[in-house]
C-alpha positions in Angstrom: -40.1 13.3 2.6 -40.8 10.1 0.6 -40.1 8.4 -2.4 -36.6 6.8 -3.0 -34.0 9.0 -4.2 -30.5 7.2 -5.7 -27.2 8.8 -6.9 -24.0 7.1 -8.6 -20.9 7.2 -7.3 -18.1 7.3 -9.8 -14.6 6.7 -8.7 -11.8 8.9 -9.2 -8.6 7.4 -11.2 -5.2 9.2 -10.4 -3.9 9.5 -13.9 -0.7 11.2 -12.4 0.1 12.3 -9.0 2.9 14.9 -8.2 3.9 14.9 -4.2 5.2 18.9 -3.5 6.0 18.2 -0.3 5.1 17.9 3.6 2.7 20.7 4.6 3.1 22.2 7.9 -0.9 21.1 9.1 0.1 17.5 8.0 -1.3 17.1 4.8 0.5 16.9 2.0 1.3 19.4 -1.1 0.3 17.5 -4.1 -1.1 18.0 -7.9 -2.8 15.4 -9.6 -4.7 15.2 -13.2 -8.1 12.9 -12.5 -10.6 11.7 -14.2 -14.1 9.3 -13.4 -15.2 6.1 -14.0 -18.7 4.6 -13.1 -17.9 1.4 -11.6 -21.9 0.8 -10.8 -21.0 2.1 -6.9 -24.3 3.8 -5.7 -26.3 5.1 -3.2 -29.8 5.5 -2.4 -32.2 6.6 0.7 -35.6 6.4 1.6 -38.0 8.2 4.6 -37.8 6.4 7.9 -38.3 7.0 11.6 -34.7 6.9 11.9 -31.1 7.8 10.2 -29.7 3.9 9.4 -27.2 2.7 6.9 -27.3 -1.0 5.3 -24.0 -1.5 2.9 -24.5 -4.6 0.7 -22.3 -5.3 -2.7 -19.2 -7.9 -2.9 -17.1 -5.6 -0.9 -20.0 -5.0 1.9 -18.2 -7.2 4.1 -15.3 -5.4 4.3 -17.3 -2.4 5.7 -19.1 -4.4 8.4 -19.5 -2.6 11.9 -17.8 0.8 10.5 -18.3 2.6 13.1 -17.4 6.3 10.8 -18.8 5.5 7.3 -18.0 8.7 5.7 -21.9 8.5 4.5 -23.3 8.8 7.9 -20.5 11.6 8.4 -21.5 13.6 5.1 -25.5 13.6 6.4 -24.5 14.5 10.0 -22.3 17.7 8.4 -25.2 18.4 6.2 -27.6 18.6 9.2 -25.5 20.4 10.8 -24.7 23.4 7.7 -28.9 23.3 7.2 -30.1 23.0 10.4 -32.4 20.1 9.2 -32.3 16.2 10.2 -32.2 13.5 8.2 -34.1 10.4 8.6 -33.5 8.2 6.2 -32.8 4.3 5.7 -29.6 4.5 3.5 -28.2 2.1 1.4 -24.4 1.6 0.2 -24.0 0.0 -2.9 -20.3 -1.1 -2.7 -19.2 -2.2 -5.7 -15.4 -1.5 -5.7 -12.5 -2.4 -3.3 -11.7 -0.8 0.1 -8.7 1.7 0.4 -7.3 0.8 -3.0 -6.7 4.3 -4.4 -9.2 5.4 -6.2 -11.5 7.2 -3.9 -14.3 5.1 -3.3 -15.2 6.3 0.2 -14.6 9.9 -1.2 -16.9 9.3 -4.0 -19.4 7.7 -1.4 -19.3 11.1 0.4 -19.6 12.9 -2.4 -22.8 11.0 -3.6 -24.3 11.4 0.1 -23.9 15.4 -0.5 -25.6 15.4 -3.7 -28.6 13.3 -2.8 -29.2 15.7 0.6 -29.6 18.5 -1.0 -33.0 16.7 -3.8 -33.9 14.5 -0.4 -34.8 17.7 1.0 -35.0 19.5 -1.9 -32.6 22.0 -0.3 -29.7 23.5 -2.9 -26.4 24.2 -1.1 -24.2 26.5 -3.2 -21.5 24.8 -4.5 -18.5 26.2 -2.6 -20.4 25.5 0.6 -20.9 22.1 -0.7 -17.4 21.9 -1.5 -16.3 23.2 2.1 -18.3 20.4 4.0 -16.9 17.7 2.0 -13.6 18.6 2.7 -14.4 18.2 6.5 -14.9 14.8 5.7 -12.1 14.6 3.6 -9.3 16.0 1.3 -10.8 14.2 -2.4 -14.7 15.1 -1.4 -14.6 18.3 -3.1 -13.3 16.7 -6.7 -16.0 14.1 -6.3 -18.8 16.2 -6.0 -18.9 16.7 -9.7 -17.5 13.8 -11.6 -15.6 15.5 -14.5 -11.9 15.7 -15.3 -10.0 17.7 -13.1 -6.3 19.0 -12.4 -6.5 19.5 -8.4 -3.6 20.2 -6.2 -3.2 21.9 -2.8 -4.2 19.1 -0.6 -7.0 18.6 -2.8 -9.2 21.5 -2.5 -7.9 23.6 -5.2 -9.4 22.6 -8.8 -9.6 23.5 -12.6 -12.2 20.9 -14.4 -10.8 19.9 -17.9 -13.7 20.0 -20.4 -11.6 19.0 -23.6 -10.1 16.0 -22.1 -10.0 12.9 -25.4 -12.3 10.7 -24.8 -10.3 6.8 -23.9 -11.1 3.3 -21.6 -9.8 2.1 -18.3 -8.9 -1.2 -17.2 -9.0 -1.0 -13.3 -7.3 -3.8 -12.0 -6.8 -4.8 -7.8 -5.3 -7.7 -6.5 -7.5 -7.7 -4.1 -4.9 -6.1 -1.2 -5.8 -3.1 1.0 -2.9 -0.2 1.3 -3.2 2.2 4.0 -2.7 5.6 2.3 -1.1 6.9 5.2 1.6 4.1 5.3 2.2 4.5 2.1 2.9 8.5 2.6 4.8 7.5 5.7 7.4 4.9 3.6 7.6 8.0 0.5 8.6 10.1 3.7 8.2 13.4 1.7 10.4 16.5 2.9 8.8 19.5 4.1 7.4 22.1 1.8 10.0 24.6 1.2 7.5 27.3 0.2 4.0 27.9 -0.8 3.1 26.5 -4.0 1.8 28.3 -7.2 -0.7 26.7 -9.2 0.0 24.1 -11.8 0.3 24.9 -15.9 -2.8 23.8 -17.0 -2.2 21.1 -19.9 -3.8 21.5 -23.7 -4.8 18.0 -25.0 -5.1 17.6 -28.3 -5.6 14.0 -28.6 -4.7 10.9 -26.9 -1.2 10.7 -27.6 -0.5 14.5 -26.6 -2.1 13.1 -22.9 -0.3 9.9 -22.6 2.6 11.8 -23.7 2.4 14.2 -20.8 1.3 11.2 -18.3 4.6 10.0 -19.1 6.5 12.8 -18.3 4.1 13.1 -14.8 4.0 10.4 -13.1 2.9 8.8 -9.7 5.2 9.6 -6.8 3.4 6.9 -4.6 3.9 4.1 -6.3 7.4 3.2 -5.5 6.9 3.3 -1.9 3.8 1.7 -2.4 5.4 -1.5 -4.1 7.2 -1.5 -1.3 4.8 -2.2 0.9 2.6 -3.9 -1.5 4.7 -6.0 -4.2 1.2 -7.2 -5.8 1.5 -4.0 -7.3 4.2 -4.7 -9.6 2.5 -7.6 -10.9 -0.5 -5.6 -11.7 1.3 -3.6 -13.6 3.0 -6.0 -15.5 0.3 -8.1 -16.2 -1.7 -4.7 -17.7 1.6 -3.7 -19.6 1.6 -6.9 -21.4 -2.1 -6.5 -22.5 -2.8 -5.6 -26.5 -3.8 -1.9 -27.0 -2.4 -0.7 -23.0 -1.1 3.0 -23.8 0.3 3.7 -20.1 -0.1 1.4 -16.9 0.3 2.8 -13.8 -1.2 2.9 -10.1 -4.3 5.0 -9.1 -3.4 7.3 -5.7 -2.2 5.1 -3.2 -3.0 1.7 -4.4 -3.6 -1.0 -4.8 -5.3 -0.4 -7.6 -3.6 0.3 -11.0 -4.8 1.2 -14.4 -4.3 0.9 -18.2 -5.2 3.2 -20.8 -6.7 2.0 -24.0 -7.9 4.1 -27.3 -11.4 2.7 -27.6 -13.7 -0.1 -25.9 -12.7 -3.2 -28.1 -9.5 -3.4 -26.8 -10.1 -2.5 -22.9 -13.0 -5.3 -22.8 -10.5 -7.8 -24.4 -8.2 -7.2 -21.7 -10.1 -7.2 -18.9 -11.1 -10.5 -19.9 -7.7 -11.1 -20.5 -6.9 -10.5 -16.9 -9.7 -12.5 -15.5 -8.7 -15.4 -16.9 -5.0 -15.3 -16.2 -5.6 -13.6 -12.7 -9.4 -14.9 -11.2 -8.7 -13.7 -7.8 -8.3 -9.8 -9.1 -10.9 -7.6 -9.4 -10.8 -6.4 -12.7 -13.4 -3.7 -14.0 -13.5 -1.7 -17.9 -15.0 1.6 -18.1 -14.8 4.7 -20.4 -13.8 8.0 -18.6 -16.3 10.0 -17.9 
């Protein structure tokens, strides 16, 4: 194989995130609306003698001497499924905080998935695709195709949303690491009662009809997560306050927190906003995808 091949990496944004209950494997019965963003995370490989991964970025440092990149574990499921081996000099592009909620290693993944299957020129039907990510782990599978989605189960189970209104993101992290499953520990979540049915699924008609029904779903993780992270509260605030925020609210399991905004002008004017009343977030703008 040669040539270099690169894929994106958009990250998913929990616009609302319902917690069911405690499943008996462990996970957790949830349903969440998401959407994408491109924060410029990316990933690319090239034909070596051997399978290697280099991470560089402003957040490279925070992956140094990762011993389980879920990269390297996405191209040793792949091999595995195909029966070929990779060798490849990957690169990791990381361009957006560690464990801060919005799915960055997921997406990562994801992007690994995709580029296999042109690196060898090898197509993998999309359920089986969808089946090894979620051996890696529970958001793979909504990563693998960055569109809107209302997913619940742990995950796995998804409806994409084609008629979603078009709107901006500010993503906003103060630069603090949550561990998911401390946050999911402190909302201490009773057990499922019974087997779920699958959600409603909501008709949009514009903006307001989805921040209308973003405010009647909200995120159940955020309260313990302010808890362990009060940062998070100031985030929040300092977004509310911005001209043009619709909704502010955290992303899964924090840190990170987003606003809503109608149109580019005023998301770009508040993210600048934000970096010059808070330079030590990382502050990013970005129209759904």
């Amino acid at each position: 194989m040669s040539g270099l091949f690169t894929e994106k990496a958009p990250v998913k944004i929990n616009l609302s995130l319902k917690v069911k209950g405690r499943r008996h494997d462990g996970y957790h019965e949830l349903q969440s609306l998401v959407v994408f963003v491109d924060c410029g995370e990316s990933l690319r490989a090239e034909a070596a003698a051997a399978l290697s991964l280099n991470i560089t970025g402003p957040f490279a440092g925070l992956l140094a001497g990762e011993q389980n990149n879920l990269v390297l574990e996405a191209v040793r499921l792949f091999d595995e499924y195909t029966g070929l081996t990779t060798s490849a000099e990957f690169t990791l592009d990381k361009q957006v905080p560690v464990a801060s909620g919005i799915g960055g290693g997921s997406a990562d993944a994801a992007a690994a998935l995709r580029l296999l299957c042109r690196y060898h020129d090898h197509p993998v039907k999309s359920h089986a695709l969808a089946a090894l990510g979620l051996c890696i782990g529970a958001d793979v599978p909504v990563c693998l195709e960055a569109r809107p989605a209302l997913m619940w189960g742990k995950g796995e189970l998804l409806t994409r949303l084609d008629t979603l209104p078009d709107f901006w993101l500010v993503l906003v992290n103060p630069r603090v690491a949550v561990s998911t499953a401390e946050v999911f520990k402190a909302l201490d979540a009773a057990p499922l009662a019974e087997k779920e049915e699958g959600p409603d699924v909501p008709d949009f008609v514009d903006l307001a009809a989805l921040v209308g029904w973003l405010i009647a779903h909200g995120n159940d993780l955020e309260a313990p997560a302010k808890t362990i992270a009060p940062a998070i509260a100031d985030v929040l605030a300092a977004l509310s306050a911005t001209d043009g925020c619709k909704l502010a609210r955290m992303s899964g399991s924090g840190a990170t927190c987003f606003g809503l905004y109608a149109d580019e002008a005023s998301a770009t004017r508040a993210a600048a906003a934000l970096r010059v009343t808070h330079p030590d977030w990382w502050v990013a703008a970005a129209p759904r995808i």
